[in-house]
C-alpha positions as CSV (number, residue, x, y, z in Angstrom):
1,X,49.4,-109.5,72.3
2,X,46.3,-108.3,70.6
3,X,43.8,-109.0,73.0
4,X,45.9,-107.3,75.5
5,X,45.8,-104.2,73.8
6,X,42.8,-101.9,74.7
7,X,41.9,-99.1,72.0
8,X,39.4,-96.9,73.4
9,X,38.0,-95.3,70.2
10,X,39.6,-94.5,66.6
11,X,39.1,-90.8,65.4
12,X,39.3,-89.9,61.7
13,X,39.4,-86.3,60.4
14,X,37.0,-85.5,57.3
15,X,36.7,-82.3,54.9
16,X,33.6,-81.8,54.6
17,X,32.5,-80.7,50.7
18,X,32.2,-77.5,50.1
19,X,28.6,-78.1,48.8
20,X,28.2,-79.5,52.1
21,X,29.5,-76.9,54.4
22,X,26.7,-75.1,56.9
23,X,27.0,-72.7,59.4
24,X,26.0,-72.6,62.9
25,X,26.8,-70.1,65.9
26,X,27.8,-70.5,69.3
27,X,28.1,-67.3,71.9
28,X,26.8,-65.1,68.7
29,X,29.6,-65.6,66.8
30,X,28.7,-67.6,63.4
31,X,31.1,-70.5,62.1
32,X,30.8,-72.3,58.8
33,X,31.2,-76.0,59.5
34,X,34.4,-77.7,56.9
35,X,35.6,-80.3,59.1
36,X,33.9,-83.4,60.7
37,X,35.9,-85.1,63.6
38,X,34.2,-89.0,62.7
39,X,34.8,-91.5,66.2
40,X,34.7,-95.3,65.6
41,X,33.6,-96.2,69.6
42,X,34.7,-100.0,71.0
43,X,30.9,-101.0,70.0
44,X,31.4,-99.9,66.1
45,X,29.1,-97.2,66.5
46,X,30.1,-94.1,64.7
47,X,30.1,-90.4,66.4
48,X,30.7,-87.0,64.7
49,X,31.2,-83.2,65.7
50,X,32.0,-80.9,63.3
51,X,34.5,-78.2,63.5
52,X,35.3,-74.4,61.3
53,X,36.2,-70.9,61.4
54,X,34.0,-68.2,61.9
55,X,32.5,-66.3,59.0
56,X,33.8,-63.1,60.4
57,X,37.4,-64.1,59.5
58,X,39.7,-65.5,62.0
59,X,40.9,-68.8,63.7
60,X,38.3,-68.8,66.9
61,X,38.4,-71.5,69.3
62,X,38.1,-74.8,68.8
63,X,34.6,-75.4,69.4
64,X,32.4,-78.4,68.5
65,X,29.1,-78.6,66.7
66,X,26.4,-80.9,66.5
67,X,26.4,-82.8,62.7
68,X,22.6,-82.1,61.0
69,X,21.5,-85.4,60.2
70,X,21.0,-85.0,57.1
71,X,21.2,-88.2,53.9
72,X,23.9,-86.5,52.2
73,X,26.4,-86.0,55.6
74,X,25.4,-89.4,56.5
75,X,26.8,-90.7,53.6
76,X,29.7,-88.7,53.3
77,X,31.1,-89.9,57.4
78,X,30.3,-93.6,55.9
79,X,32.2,-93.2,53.4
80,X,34.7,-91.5,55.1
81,X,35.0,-94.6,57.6
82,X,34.8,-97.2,55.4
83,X,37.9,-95.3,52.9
84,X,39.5,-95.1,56.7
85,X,39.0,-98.6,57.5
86,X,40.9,-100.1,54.3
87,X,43.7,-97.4,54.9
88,X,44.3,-98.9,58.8
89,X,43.8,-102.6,57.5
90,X,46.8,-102.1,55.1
91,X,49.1,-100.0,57.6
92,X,52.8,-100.8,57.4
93,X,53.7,-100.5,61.0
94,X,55.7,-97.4,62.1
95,X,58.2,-95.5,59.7
């Protein structure tokens, strides 16, 4: 059954530290970056976009930013993936 089973790609949700957090603006409005959205695609490659709220208060849409490559974010969606990878291994099926 397991080879029959086609999983396209496994998403993960991360806060991002607050020592972390950036900002970045899209249309002129300014968001500071607290969220990364971390993708495991079918070749083990990892992907991220970050998400936030803009500075000027307010939910905003739900618009995507590119992650700075930067050590310290590297390390943190590594991290994050590896913590997520033990957590699926160890899944109990459905409640």
């Amino acid at each position: 059954m397991d080879d029959e089973v086609e999983v396209s790609a496994m998403a993960i949700n991360v806060a991002v530290p607050e020592h972390l957090q950036w900002t970045d603006s899209r249309r002129g409005e300014e968001f500071l970056l607290t969220t990364l959205n971390v993708r495991m695609l079918p070749d083990g490659t990892l992907a991220a976009k970050a998400y936030g709220r803009p500075t000027d208060g307010g939910r905003g849409a739900y618009t995507s930013f590119r992650v700075p490559d930067s050590p310290e974010l590297r390390a943190l969606v590594e991290a994050a993936a590896t913590r997520a990878a033990q957590r699926w291994s160890a899944h109990r099926g459905l409640a």
